[in-house]
C-alpha positions in Angstrom: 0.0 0.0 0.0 1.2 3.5 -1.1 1.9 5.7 2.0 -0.6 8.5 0.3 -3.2 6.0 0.5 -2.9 4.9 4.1 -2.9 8.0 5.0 -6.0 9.2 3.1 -7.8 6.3 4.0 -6.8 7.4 7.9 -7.3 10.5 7.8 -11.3 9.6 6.2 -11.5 7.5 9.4 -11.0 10.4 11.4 -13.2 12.8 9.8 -16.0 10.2 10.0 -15.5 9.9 13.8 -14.5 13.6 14.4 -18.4 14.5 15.0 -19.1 12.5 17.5 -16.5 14.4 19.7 -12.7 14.3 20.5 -12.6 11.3 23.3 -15.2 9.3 21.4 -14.0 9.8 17.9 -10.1 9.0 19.5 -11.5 5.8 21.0 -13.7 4.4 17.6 -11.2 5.9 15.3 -8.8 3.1 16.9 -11.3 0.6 17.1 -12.4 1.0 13.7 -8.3 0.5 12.5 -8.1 -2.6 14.8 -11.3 -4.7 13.8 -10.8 -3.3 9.4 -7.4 -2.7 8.8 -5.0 -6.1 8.3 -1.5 -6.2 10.1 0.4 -4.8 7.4 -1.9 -1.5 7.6 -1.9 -0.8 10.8 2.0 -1.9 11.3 2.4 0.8 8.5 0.5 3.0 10.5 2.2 2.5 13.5 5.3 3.0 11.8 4.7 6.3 10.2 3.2 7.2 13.7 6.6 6.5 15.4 8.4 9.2 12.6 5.7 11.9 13.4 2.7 11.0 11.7 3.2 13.9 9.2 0.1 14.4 7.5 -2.1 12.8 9.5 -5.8 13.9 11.4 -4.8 14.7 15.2 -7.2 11.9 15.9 -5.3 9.7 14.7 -2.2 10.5 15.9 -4.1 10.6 19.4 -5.1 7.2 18.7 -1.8 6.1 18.4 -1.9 3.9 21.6 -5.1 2.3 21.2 -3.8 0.9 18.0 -2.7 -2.7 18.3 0.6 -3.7 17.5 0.3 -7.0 14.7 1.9 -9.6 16.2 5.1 -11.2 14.6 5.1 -14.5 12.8 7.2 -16.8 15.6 11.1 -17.6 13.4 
């Protein structure tokens, strides 16, 4: 996935969620990238959030530790 994308499609998560409030649209905005978004996605994510998160909705980047870490295939 091209960084431009996961960021749009991020940033659309947030502006979804940013009506319902700050705290609640922190809390779905997460949720929503947990239950939807593969490993891949949100490791991308996480990544990109660990640099900055340039670019991204403040929701987002307040979501940040609500986001669940993929777990690592065992060597």
């Amino acid at each position: 996935m091209e960084q431009r994308d996961m960021l749009r499609m991020a940033n659309q998560i947030a502006a979804f969620f940013n009506g319902s409030g700050p705290e609640a649209a922190v809390k779905d905005a997460a949720e929503h990238i947990n239950k939807f978004w593969e490993p891949r996605m949100r490791q991308a994510l996480l990544a990109h959030l660990q640099k900055g998160g340039e670019g991204l909705d403040p929701t987002i980047v307040k979501a940040a530790g609500l986001i669940r870490k993929p777990k690592t295939a065992a060597a």
